[in-house]
N, CA and C atoms as a LAMMPS dump frame, in Angstrom:
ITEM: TIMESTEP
0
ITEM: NUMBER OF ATOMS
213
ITEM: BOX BOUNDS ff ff ff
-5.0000000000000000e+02 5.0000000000000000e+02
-5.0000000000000000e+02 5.0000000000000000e+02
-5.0000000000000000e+02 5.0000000000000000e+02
ITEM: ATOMS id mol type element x y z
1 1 1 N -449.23 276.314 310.275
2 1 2 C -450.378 275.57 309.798
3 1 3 C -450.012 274.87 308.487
4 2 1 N -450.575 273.952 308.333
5 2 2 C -450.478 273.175 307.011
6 2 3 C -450.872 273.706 305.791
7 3 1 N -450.378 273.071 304.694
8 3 2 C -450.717 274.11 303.367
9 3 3 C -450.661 275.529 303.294
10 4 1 N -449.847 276.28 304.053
11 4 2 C -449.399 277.612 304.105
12 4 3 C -451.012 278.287 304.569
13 5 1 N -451.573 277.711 305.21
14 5 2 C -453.022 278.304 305.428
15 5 3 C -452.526 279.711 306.622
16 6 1 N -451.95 279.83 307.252
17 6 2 C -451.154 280.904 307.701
18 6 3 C -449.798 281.118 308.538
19 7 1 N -449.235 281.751 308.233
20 7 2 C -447.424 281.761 308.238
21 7 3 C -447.321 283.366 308.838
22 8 1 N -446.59 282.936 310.257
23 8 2 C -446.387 284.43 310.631
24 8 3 C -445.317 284.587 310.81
25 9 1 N -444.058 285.711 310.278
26 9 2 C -443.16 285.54 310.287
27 9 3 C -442.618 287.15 311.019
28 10 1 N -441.571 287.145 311.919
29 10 2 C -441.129 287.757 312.649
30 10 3 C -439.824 288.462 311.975
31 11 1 N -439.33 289.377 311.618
32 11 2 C -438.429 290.07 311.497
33 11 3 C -437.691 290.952 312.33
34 12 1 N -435.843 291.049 312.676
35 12 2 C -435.394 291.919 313.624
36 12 3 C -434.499 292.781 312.933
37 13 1 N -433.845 293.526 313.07
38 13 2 C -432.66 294.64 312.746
39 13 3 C -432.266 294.816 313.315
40 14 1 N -431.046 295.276 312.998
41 14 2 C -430.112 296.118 314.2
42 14 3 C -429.117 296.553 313.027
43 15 1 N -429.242 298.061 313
44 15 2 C -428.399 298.62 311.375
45 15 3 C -427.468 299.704 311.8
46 16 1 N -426.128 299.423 311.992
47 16 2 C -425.508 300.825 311.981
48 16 3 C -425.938 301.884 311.268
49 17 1 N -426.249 303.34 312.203
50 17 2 C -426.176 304.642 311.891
51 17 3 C -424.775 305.316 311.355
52 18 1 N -424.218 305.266 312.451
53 18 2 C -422.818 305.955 312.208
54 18 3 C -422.12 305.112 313.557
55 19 1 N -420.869 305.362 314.092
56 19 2 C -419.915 304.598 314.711
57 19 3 C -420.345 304.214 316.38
58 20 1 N -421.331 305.892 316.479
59 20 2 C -421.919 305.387 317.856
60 20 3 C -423.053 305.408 318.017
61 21 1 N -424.049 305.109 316.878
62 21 2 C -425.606 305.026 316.936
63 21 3 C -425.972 303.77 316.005
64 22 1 N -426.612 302.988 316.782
65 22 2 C -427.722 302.084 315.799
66 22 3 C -428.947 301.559 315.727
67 23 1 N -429.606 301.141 314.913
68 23 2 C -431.029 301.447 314.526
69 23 3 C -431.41 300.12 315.04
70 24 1 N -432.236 300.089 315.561
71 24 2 C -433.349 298.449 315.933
72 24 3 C -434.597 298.596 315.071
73 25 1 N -434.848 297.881 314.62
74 25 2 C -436.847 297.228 314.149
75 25 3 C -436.924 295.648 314.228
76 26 1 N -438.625 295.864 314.447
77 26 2 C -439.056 294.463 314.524
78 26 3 C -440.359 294.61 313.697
79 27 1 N -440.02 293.703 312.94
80 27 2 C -441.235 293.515 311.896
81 27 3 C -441.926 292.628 311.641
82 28 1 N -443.581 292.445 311.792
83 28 2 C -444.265 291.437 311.86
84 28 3 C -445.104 290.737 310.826
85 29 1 N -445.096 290.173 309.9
86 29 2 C -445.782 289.964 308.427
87 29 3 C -446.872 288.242 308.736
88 30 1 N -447.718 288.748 308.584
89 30 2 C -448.841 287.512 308.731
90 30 3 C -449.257 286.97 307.2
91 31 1 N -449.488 285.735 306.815
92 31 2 C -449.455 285.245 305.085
93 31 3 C -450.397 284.366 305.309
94 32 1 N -451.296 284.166 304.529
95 32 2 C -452.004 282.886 304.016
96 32 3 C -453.489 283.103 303.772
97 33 1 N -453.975 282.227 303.767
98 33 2 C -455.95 282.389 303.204
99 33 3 C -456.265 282.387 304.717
100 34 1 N -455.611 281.732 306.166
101 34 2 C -456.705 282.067 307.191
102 34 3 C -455.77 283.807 308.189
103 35 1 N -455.029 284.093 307.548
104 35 2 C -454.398 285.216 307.709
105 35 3 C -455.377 286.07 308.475
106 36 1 N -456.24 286.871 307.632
107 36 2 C -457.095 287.884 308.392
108 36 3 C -458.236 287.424 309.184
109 37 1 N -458.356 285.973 309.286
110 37 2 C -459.152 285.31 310.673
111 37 3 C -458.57 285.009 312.058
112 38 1 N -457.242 284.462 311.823
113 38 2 C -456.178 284.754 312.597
114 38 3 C -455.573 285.96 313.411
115 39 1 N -455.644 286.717 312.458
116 39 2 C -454.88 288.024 313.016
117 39 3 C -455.96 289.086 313.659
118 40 1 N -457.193 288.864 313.72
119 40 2 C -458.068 289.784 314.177
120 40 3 C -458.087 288.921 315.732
121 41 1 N -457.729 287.785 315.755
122 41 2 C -457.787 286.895 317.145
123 41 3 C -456.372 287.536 317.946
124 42 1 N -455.475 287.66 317.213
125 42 2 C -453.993 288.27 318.331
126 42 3 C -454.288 289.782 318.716
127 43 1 N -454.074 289.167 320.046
128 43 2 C -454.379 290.547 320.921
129 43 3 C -453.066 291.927 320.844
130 44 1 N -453.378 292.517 321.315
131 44 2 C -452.608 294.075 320.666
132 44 3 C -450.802 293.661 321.627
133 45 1 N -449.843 293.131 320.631
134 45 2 C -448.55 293.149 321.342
135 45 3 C -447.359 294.205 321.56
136 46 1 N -448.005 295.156 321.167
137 46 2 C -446.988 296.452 321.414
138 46 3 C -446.573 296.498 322.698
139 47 1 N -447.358 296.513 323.755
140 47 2 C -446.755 296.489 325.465
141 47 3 C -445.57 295.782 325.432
142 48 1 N -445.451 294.645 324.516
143 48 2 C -444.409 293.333 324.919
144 48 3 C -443.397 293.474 324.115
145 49 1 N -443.429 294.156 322.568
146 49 2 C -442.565 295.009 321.982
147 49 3 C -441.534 295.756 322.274
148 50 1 N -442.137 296.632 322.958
149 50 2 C -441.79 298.209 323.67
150 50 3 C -440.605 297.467 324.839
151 51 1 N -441.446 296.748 325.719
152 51 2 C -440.331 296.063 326.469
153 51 3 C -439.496 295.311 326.592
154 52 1 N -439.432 294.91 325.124
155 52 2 C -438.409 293.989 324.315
156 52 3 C -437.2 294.608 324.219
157 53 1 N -437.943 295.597 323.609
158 53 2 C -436.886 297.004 322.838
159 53 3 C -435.685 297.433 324.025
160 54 1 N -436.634 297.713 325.141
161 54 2 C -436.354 298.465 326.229
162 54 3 C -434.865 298.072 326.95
163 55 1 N -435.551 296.357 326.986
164 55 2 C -434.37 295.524 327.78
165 55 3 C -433.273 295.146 326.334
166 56 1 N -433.418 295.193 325.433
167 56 2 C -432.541 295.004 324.653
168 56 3 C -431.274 295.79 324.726
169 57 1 N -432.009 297.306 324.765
170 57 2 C -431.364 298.863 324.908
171 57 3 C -430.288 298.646 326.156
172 58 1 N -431.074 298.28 327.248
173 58 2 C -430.24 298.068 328.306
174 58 3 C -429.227 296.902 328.269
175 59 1 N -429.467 296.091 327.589
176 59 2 C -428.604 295.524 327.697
177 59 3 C -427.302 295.536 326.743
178 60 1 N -427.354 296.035 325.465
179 60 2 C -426.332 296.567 324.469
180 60 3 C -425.826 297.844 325.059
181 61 1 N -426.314 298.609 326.193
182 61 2 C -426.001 299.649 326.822
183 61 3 C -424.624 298.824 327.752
184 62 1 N -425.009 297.847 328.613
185 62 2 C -424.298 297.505 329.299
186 62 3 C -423.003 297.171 328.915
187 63 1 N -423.321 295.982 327.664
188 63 2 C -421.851 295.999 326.928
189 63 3 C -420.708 297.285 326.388
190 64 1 N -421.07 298.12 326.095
191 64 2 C -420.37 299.344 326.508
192 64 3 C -420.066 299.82 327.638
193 65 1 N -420.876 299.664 328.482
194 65 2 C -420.349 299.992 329.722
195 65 3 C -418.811 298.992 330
196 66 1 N -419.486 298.221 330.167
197 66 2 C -418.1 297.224 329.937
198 66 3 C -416.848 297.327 329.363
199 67 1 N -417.43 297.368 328.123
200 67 2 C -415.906 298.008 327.627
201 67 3 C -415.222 298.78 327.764
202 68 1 N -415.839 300.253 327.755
203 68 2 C -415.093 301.54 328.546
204 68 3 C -414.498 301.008 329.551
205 69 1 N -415.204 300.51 330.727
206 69 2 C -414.241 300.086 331.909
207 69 3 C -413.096 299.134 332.217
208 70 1 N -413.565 298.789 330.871
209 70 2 C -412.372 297.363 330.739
210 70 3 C -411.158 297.55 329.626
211 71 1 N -411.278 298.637 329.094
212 71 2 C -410.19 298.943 328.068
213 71 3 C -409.15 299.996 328.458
């Protein structure tokens, strides 16, 4: 929106633990004066989150798979 009237900004991670574990987040930050008129209108996105996560998992899963079999 114009004049920063609201700015939603999306954040991801992905943080090494240790050599064979790592951390994912997604972080969601909403900004501006129509901010809390806005954000009471977005419907609940955790379902779409969760299955973000899910297929992500599987798929950084796979690339290991890969490699084991290919090294």
């Amino acid at each position: 929106m114009p004049l920063g009237l609201f700015t939603g900004k999306r954040t991801y991670s992905i943080n090494m633990i240790n050599e064979n574990v790592a951390g994912f987040s997604m972080n969601e930050e909403f900004t501006g004066l129509m901010g809390p008129l806005i954000t009471r209108s977005i419907p609940d996105l955790q379902p779409s989150f969760d299955e973000f996560e899910k297929c992500l998992k599987q798929h950084a899963l796979s690339f290991l798979i890969f490699e084991k079999t290919n090294s």
